[in-house]
C-alpha positions in Angstrom: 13.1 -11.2 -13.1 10.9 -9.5 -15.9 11.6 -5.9 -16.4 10.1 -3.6 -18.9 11.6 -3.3 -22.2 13.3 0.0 -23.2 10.5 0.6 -25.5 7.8 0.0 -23.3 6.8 2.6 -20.6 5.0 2.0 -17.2 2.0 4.0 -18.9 2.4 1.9 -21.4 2.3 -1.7 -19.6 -0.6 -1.3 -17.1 -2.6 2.3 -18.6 -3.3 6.1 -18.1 -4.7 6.2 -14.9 -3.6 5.3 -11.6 -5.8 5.2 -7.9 -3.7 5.5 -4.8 -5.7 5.2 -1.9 -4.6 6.9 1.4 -2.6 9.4 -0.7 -2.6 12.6 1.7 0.8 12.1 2.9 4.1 9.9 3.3 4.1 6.5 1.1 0.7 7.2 -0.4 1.7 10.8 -1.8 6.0 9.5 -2.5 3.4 6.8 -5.1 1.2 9.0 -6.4 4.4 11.6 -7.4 6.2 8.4 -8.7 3.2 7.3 -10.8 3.0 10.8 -12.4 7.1 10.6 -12.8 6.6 7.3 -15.1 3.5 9.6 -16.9 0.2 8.5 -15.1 -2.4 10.1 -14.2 -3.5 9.6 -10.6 -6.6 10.5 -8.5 -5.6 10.6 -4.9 -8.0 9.2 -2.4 -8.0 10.4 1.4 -10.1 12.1 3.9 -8.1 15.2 4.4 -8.7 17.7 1.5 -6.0 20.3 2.4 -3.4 17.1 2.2 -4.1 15.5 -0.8 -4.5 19.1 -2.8 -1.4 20.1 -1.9 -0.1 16.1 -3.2 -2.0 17.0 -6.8 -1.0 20.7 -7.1 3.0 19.4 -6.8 2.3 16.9 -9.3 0.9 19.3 -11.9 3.5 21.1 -11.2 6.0 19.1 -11.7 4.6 16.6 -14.1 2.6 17.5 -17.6 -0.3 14.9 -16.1 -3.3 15.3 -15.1 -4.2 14.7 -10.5 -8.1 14.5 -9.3 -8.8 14.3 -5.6 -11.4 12.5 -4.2 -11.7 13.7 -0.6 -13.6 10.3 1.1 -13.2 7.9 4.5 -12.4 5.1 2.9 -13.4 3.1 5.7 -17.2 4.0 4.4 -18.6 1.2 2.5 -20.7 4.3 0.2 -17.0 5.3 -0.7 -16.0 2.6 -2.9 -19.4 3.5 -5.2 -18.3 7.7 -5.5 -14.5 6.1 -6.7 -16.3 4.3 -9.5 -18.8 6.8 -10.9 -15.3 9.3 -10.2 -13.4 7.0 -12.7 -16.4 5.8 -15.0 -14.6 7.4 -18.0 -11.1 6.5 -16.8 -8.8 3.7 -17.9 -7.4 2.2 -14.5 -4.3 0.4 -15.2 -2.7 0.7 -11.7 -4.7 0.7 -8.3 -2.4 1.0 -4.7 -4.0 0.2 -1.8 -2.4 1.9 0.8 -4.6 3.3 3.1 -4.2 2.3 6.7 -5.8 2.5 10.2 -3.1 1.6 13.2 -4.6 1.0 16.6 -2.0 1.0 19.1 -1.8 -0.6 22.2 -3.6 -3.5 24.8 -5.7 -5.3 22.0 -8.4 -5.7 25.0 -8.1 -2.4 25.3 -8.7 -0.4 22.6 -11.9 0.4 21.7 -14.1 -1.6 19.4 -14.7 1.5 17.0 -11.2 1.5 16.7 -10.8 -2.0 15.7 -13.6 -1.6 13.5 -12.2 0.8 11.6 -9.0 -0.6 10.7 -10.9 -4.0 9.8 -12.5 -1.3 7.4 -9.9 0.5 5.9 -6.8 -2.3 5.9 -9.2 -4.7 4.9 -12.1 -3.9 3.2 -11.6 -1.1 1.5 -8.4 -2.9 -0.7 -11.0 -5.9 -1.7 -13.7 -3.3 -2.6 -11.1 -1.5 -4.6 -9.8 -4.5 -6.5 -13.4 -6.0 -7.4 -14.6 -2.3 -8.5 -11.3 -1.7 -10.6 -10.1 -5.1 -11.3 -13.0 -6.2 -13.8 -11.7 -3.1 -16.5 -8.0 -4.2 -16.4 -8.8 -7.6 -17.1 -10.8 -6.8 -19.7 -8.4 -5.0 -21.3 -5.9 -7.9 -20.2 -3.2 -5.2 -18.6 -2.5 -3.5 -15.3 -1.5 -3.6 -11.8 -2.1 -4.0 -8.0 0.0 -2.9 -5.0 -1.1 -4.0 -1.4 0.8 -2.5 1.2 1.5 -4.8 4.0 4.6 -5.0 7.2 6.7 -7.1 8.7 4.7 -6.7 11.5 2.3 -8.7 9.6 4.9 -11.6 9.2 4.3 -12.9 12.5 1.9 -11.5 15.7 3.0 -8.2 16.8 1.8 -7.1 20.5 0.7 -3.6 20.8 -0.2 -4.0 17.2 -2.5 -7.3 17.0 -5.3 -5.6 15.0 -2.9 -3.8 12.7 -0.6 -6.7 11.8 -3.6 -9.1 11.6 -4.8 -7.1 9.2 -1.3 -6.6 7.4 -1.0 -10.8 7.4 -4.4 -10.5 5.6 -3.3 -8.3 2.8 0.5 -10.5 1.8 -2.4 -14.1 2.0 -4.8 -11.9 -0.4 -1.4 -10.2 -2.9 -0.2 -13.4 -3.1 -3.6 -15.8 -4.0 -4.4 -12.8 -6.6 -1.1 -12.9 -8.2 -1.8 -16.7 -9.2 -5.7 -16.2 -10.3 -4.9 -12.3 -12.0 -1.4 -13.1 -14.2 -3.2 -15.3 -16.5 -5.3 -12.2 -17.3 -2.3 -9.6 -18.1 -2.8 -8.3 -14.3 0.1 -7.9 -12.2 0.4 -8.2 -8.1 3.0 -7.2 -5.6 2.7 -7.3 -1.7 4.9 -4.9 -0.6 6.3 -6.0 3.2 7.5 -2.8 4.4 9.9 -1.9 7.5 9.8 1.2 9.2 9.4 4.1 6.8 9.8 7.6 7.7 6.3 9.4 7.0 4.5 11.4 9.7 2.5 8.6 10.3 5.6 6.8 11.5 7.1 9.8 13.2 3.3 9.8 15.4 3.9 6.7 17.1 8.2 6.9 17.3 10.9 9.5 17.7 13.7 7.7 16.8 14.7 5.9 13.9 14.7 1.8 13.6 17.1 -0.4 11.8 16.4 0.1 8.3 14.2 2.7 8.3 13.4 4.3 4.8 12.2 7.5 2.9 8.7 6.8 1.1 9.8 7.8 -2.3 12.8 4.9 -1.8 10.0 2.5 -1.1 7.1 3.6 -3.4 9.9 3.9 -6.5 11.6 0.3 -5.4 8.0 -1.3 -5.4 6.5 -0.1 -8.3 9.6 -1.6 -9.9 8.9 -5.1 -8.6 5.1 -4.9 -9.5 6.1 -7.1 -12.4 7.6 -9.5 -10.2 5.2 -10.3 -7.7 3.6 -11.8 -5.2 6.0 -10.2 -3.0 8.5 -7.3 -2.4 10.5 -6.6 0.8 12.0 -2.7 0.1 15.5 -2.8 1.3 18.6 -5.1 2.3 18.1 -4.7 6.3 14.2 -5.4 5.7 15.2 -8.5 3.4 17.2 -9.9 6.4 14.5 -9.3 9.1 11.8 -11.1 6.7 14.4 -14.1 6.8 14.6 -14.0 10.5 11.1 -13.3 11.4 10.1 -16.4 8.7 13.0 -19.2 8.5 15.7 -18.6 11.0 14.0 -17.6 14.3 11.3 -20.3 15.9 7.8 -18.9 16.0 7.8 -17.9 19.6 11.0 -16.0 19.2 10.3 -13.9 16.5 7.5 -12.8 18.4 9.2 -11.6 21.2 11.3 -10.1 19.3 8.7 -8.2 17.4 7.0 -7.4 21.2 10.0 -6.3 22.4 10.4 -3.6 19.0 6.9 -2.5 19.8 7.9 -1.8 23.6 11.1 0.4 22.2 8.4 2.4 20.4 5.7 2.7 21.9 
């Protein structure tokens, strides 16, 4: 397992600037504070301005770096054009992808907007990210690239087909990148997260899971990995579950289990 050397920093490693998409609250804002811990500086990208100011005013705060907000849907194709001419003088070394849309519920259903937009924003909007951002990294033959995925994207997930379809997309995509990107100094990580306690999470379930964990446990755990790649599942509990759902449990019983989760939440 690599890890970096006392002498080198994260800055160091991967560069001065860091883009966390979907950054307004929860695990995008517990990366963007643990990006400016290991001295980067971040622009935060969401579509609620009051969220992801009050993110960049604790990080100057806190944190002699510098925080630029970019207040956009990223589900809008015209979005990924505004983050590059936002970072045209900007040495990306670090790019997390971690902007979601969650439909929940009866996949025939829920409306089609709906389903188009987290087609948008789970998957779109990371590739768009990754070919705007990627080319500059390798050029420069360092950085890094976090895709945030579930272990509802291990296996179907009733109640959430669209969402962990989409989440099954993103670990296929982190891992094929990690082979094609290394060779270039670029490093990849999947992170397959559990439940993690964010308001997001809190929307959609009152009670704690198994294993649930804080967002700065989870950003700071994965952003230690990123040299490890392809993937990263945050916590022992987790770990276990991902061997259940994958290699223990036939296919049709680690989706009822996963259906019978979603039932307990819903």
């Amino acid at each position: 397992m690599y890890t970096l050397r006392r002498e080198e920093s994260f800055r160091e490693r991967y560069g001065s600037w860091a883009v966390v998409a979907g950054a307004g609250e929860g695990l995008g804002a517990a990366f963007a504070m643990d990006l400016a811990r290991r001295s980067m500086n971040v622009m935060l990208i969401a579509r609620r301005k009051q969220h992801i100011e009050e993110v960049a005013a604790e990080i100057k705060a806190v944190y002699d770096v510098e925080a630029l907000c970019l207040v956009r849907d990223l589900g809008r194709p015209d979005t990924i054009k505004e983050v590059e001419s936002a970072l045209v003088d900007k040495e990306v070394g670090v790019v997390v992808c971690n902007a979601a849309h969650i439909p929940l519920g009866s996949f025939l259903d829920t409306d089609t907007s709906d389903i188009e937009q987290a087609i948008a924003v789970n998957v779109r909007s990371p590739i768009a990210l990754i070919r705007a951002l990627a080319p500059g990294m390798r050029s420069r033959r360092r950085g890094g690239i976090v895709l945030m995925s579930s272990l509802a994207g291990l296996q179907g997930a009733p109640s959430l087909v669209t969402y962990s379809s989409t989440k099954a997309f993103n670990i296929i995509l982190g891992e094929g990148l990690w082979v094609e990107l290394r060779k270039s100094g670029i490093d990849v990580v999947t992170c397959i997260a559990g439940a993690v306690r964010t308001p997001g999470y809190a929307r959609y379930s009152a009670a704690d899971t198994p294993g649930i964990q804080s967002p700065e446990f989870v950003a700071r755990q994965t952003l230690n990995a990123l040299p490890n790649g392809p993937r990263f599942v945050p916590g022992f509990t987790n770990r276990l579950s991902a061997q259940l759902l994958t290699r223990l449990l036939p296919r049709r019983a680690a989706i009822a289990l996963l259906a019978r989760a979603s039932r307990r939440q819903v």
